[in-house]
Backbone as CSV, one residue per row, in Angstrom:
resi,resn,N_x,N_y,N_z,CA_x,CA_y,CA_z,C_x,C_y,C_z
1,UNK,8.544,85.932,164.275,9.530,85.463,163.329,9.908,84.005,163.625
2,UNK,10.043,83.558,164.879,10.600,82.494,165.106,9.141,81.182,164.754
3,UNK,8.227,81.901,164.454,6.371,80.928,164.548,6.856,80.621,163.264
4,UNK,7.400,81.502,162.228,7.008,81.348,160.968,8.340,80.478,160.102
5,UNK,9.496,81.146,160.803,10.808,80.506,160.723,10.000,78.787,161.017
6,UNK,9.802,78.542,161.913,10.102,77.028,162.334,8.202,76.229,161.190
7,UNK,7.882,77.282,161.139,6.744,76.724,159.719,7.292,76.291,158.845
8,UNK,8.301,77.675,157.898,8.704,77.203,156.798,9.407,75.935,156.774
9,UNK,10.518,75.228,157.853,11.408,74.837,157.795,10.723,73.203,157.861
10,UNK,9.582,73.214,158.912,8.489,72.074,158.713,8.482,71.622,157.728
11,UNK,8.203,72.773,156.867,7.630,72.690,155.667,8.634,71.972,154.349
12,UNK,9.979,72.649,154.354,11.211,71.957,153.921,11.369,70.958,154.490
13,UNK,11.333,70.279,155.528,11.660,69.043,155.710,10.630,68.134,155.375
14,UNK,9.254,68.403,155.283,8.499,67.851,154.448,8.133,67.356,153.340
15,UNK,8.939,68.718,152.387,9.276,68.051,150.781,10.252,67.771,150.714
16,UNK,11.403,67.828,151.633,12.908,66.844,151.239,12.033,65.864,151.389
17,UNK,11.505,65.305,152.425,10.964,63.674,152.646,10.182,63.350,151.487
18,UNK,9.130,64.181,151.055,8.321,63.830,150.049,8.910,63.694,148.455
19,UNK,9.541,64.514,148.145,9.674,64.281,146.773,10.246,63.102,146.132
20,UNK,10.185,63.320,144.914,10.224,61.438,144.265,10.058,61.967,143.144
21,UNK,10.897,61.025,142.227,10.637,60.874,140.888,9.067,60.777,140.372
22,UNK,8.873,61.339,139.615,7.895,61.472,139.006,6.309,62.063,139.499
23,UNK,6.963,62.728,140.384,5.728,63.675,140.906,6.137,65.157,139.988
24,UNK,5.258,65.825,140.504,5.119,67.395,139.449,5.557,68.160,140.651
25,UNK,6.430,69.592,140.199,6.042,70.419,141.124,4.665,71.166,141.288
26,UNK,3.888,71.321,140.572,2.694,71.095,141.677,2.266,70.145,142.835
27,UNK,2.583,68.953,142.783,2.390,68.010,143.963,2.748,68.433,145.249
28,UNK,4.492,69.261,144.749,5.225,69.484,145.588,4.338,70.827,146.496
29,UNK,4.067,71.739,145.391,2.500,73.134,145.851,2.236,72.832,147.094
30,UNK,1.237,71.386,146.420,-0.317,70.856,147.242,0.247,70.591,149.157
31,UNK,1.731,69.918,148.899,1.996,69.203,149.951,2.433,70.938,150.663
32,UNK,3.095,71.651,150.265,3.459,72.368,151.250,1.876,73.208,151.456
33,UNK,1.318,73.590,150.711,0.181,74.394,150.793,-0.517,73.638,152.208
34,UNK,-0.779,72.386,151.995,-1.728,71.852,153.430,-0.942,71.851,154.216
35,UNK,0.484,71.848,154.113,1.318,71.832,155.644,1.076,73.237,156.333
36,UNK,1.316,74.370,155.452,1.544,75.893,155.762,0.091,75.693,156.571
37,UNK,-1.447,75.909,156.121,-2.215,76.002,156.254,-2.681,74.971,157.855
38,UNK,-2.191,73.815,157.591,-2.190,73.182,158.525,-1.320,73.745,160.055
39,UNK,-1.047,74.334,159.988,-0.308,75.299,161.113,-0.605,76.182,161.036
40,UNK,-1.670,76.324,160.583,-2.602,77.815,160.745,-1.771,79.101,159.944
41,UNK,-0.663,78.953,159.226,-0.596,79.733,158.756,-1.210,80.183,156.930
42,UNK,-0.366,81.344,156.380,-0.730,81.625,154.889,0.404,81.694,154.138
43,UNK,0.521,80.765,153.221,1.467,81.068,152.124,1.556,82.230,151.798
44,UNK,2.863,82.528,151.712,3.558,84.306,151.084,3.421,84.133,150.275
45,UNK,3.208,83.420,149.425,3.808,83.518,147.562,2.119,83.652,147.238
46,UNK,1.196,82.906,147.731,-0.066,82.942,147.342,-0.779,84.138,146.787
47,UNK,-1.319,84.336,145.933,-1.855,85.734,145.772,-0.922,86.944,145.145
48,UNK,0.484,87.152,145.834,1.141,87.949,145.748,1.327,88.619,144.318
49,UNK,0.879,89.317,143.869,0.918,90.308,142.782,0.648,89.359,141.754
50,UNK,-0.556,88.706,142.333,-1.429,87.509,140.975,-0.534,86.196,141.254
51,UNK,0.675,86.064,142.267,1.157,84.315,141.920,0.607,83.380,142.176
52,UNK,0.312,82.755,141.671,-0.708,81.311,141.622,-0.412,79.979,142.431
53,UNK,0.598,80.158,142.965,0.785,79.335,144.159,1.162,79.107,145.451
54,UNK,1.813,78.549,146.283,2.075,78.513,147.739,3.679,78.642,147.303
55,UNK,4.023,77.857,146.870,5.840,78.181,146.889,6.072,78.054,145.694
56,UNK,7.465,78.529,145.414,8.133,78.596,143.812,8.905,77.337,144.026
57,UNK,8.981,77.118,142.309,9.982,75.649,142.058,10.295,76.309,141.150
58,UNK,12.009,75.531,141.300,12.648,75.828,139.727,13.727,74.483,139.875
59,UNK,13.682,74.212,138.786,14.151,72.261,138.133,15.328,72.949,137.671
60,UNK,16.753,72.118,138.044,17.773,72.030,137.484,18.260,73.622,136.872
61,UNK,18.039,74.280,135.416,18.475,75.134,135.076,17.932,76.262,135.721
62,UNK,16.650,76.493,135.649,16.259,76.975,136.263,16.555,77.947,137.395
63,UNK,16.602,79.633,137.393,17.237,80.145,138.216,16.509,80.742,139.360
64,UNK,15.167,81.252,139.404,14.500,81.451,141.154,13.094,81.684,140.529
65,UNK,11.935,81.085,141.390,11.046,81.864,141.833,10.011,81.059,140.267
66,UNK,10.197,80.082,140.024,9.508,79.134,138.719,8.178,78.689,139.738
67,UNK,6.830,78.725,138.626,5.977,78.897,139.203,5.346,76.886,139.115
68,UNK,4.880,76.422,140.015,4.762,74.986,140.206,3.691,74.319,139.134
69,UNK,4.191,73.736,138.340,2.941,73.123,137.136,3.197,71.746,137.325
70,UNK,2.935,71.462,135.799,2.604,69.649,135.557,4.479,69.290,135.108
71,UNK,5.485,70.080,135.247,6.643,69.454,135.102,6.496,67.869,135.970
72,UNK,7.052,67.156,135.310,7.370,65.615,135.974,9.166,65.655,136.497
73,UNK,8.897,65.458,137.699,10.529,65.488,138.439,10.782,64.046,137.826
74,UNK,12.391,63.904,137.575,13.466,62.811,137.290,14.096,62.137,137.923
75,UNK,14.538,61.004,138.048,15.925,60.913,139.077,17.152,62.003,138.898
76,UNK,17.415,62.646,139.627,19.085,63.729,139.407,18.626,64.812,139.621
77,UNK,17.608,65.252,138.934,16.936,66.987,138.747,17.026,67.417,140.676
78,UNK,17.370,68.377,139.772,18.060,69.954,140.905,16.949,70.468,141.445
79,UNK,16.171,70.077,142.146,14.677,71.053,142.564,15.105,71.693,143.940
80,UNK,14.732,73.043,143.228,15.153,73.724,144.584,13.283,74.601,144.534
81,UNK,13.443,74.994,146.238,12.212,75.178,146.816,12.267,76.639,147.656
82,UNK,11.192,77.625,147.477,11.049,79.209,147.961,9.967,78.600,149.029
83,UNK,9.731,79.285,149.973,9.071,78.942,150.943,8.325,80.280,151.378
């Protein structure tokens, strides 16, 4: 618990640093996907009952578990991140 705890959290401090206006949450995917992987681990969300990516995004209204596409992030937007 504590291997995977201190992955995810890598991993969050990775896309606080990374994100930026006008990237997609997919970008946001790609970056955690090679981090997870890069520590030898496997994305949970991957696969999981068909989900198509490494972590969920959901923009501003948005309430949990939004799956990462070609949305373009803003200055202000609320992006919150499942790990």
């Amino acid at each position: 618990m504590r291997r995977a705890g201190a992955i995810v959290g890598a991993t969050i401090d990775l896309l606080k640093a990374s994100v930026e206006p006008g990237m997609t949450t997919k970008d946001l995917d790609k970056i955690a996907n090679k981090e997870i992987t890069r520590q030898g681990a496997k994305p949970t969300f991957m696969g999981y009952q068909g989900f198509p990516a490494s972590i969920c995004t959901s923009v501003n209204e948005e309430i949990v578990h939004g799956i990462p596409g070609k949305r373009v992030l803003r200055e202000g937007d609320i992006v919150k991140v499942d790990v």
